[in-house]
N, CA, C and O of each residue as an XYZ file, in Angstrom:
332
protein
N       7.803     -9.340     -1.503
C       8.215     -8.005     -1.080
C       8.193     -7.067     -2.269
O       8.661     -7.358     -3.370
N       7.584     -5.863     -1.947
C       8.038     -4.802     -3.034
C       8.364     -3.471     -2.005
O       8.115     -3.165     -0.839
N       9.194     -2.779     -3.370
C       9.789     -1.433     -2.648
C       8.723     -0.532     -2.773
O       7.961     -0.827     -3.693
N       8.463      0.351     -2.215
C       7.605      1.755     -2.447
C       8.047      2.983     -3.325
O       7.443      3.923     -3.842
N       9.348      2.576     -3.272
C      10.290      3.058     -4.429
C       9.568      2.605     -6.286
O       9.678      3.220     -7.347
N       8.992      1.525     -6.004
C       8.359      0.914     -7.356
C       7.072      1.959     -8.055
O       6.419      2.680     -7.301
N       6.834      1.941     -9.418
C       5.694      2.981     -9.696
C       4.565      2.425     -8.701
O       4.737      1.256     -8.357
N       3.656      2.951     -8.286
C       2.760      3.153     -7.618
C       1.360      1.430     -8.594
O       0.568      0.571     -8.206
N       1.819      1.830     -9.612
C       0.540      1.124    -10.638
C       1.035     -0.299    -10.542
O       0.188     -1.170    -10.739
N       2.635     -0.787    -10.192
C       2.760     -1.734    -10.416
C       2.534     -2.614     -8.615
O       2.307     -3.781     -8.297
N       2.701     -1.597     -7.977
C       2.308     -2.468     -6.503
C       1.158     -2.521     -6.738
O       0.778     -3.649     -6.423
N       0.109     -1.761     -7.239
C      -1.379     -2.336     -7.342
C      -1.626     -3.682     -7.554
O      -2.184     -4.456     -6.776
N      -0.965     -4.026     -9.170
C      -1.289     -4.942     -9.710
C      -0.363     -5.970     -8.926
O      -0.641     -7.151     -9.134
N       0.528     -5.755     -8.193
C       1.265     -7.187     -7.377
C      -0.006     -7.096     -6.306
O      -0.741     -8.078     -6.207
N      -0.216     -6.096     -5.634
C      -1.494     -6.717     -4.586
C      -2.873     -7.351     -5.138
O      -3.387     -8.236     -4.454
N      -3.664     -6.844     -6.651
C      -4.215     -7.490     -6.358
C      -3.689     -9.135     -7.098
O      -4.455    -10.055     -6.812
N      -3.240     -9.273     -7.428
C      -2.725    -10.815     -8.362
C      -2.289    -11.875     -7.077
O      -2.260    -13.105     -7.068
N      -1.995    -10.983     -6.108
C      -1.691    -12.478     -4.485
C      -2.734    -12.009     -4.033
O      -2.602    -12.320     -2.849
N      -4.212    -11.194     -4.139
C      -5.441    -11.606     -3.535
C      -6.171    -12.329     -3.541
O      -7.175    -12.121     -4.221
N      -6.051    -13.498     -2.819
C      -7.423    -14.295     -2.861
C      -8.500    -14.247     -1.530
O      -8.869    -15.284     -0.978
N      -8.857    -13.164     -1.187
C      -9.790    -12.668     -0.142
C      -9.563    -13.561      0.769
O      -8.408    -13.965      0.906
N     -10.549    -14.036      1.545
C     -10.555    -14.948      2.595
C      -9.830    -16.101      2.825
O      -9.588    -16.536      3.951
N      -9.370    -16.761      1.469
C      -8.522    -17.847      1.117
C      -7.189    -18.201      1.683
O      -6.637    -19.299      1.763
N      -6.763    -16.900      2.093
C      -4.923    -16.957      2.253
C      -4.125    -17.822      1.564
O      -3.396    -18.599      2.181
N      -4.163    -17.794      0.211
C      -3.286    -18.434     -0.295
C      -2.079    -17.639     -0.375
O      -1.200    -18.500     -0.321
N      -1.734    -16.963     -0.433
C      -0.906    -16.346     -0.680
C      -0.348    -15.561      0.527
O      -1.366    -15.158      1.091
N       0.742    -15.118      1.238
C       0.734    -14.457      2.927
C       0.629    -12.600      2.240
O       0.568    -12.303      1.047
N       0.638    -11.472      3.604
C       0.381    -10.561      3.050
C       2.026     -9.964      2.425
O       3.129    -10.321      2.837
N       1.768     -9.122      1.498
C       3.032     -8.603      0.924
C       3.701     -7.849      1.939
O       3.089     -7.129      2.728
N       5.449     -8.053      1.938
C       5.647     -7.017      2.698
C       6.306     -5.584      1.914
O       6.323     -5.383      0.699
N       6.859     -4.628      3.054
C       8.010     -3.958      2.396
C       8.555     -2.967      3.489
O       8.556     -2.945      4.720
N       8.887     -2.386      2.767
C       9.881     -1.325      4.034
C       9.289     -0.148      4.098
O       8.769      0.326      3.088
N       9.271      0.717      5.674
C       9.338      2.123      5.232
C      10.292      2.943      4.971
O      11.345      2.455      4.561
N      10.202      4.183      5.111
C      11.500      5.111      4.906
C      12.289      5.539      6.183
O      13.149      6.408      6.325
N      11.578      4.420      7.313
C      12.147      5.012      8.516
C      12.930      3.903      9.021
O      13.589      3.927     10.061
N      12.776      2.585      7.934
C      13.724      1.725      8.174
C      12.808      0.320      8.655
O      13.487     -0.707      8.633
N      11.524      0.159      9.038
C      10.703     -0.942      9.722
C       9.957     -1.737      8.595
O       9.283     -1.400      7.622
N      10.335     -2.858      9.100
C       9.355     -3.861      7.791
C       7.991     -3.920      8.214
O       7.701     -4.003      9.408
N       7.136     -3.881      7.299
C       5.560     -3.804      7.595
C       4.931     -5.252      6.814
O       5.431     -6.136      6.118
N       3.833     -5.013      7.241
C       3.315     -6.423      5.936
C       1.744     -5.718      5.674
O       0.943     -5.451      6.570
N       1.569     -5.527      4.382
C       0.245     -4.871      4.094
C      -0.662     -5.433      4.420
O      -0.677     -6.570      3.948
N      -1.839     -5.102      5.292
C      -2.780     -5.779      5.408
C      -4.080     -5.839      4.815
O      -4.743     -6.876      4.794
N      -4.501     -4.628      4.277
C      -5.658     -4.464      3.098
C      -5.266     -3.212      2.325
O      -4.413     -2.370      2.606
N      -6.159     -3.297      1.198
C      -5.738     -2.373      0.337
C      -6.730     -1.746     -0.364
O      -7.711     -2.481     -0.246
N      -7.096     -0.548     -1.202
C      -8.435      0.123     -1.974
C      -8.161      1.173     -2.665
O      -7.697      2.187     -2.144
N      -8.399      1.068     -3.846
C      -8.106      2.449     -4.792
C      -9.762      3.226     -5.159
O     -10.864      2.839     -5.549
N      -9.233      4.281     -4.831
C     -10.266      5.146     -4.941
C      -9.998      6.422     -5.722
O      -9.004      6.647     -6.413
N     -11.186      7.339     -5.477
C     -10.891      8.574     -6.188
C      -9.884      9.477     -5.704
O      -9.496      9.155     -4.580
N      -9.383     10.403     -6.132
C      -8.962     11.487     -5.491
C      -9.501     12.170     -5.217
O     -10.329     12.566     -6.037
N      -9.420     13.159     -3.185
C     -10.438     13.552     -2.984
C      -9.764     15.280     -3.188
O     -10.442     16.307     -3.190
N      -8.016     15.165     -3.370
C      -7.319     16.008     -3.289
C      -5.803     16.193     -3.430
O      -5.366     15.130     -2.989
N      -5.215     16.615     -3.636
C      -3.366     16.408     -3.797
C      -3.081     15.728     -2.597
O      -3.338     15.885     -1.403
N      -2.364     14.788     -3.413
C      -1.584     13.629     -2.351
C      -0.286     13.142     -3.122
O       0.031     12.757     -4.247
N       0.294     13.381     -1.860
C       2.002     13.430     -1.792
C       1.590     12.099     -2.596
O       0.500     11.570     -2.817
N       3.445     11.651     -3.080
C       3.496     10.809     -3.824
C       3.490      9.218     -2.950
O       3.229      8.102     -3.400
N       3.994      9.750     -1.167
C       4.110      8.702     -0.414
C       3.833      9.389      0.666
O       4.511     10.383      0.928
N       2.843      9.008      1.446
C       2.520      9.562      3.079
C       2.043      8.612      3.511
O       1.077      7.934      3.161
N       3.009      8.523      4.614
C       2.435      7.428      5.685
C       2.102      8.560      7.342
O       2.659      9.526      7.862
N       0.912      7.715      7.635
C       0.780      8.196      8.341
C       1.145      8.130      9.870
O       2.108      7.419     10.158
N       0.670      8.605     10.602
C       1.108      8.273     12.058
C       0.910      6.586     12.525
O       0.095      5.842     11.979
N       1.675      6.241     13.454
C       2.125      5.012     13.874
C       0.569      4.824     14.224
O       0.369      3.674     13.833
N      -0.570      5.273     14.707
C      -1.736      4.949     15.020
C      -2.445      4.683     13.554
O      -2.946      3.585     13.313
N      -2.455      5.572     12.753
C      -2.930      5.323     11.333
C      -2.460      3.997     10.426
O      -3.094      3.418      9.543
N      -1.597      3.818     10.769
C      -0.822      2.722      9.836
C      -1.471      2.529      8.667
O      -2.041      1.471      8.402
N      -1.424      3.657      7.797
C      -1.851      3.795      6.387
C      -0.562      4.350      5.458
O       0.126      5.294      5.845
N      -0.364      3.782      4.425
C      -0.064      4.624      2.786
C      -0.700      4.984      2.091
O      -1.682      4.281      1.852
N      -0.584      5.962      1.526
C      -1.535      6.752      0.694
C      -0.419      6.909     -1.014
O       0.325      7.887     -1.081
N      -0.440      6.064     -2.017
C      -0.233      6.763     -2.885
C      -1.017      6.875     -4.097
O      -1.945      6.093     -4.301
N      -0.653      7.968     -5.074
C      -1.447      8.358     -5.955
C      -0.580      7.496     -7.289
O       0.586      7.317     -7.642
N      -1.990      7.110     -7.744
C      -1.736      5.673     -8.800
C      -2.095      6.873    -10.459
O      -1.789      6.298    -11.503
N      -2.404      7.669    -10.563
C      -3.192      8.940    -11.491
C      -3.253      9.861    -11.561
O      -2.662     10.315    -10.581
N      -3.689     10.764    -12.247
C      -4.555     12.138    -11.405
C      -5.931     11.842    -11.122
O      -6.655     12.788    -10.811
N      -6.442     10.604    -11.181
C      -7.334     10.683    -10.617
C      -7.632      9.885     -9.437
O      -8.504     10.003     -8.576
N      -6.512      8.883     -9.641
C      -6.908      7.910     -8.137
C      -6.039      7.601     -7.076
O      -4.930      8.104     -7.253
N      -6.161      6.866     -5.898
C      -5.353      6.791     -4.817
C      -5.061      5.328     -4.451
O      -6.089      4.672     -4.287
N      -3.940      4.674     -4.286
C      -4.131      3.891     -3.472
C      -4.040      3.869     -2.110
O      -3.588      4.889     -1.590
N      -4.325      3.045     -1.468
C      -4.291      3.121      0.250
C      -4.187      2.126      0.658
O      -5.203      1.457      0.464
N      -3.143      1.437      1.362
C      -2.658      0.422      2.070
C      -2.442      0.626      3.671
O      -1.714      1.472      4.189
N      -3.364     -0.495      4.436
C      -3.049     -0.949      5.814
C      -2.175     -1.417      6.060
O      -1.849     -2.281      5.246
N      -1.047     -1.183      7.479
C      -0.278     -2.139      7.336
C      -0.336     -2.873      8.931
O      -1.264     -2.795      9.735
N       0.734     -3.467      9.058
C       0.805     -3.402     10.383
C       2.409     -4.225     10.691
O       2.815     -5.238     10.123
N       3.045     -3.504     11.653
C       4.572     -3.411     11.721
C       4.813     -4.903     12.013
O       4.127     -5.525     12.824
N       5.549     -5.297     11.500
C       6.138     -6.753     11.543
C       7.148     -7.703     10.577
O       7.422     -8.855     10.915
């Protein structure tokens, strides 16, 4: 489990260090949102920034995405799915 409360750079490096792709060694990480529901991440990808992004936005219950910014230049983005 990690909080979202944690810097942004260090959930990176906890997701990727329990990735072993196809392997499942490891189960997916969980954590909480701010609305109170435990999630468990299901994939994850850092990319560029395409634009200002809040420090934490989740999106709609259909999206089941996080978006945070790891830089000024990059993003992470986590799937989740409620459970």
């Amino acid at each position: 489990r990690f909080s979202l409360d944690d810097p942004p750079e260090y959930i990176y490096r906890l997701l990727r260090c329990t990735d072993y792709g196809l392997s499942n060694t490891f189960p997916h990480m969980k954590t909480k949102l701010p609305d109170g529901h435990d999630i468990e991440i299901t994939s994850y990808i850092k990319i560029k920034k395409q634009s200002d992004v809040a420090p934490i936005k989740c999106t709609d219950s259909k999206g089941n995405k996080i978006m945070l910014a790891l830089d000024s230049e990059n993003v992470l983005i986590m799937k989740y799915k409620v459970g």
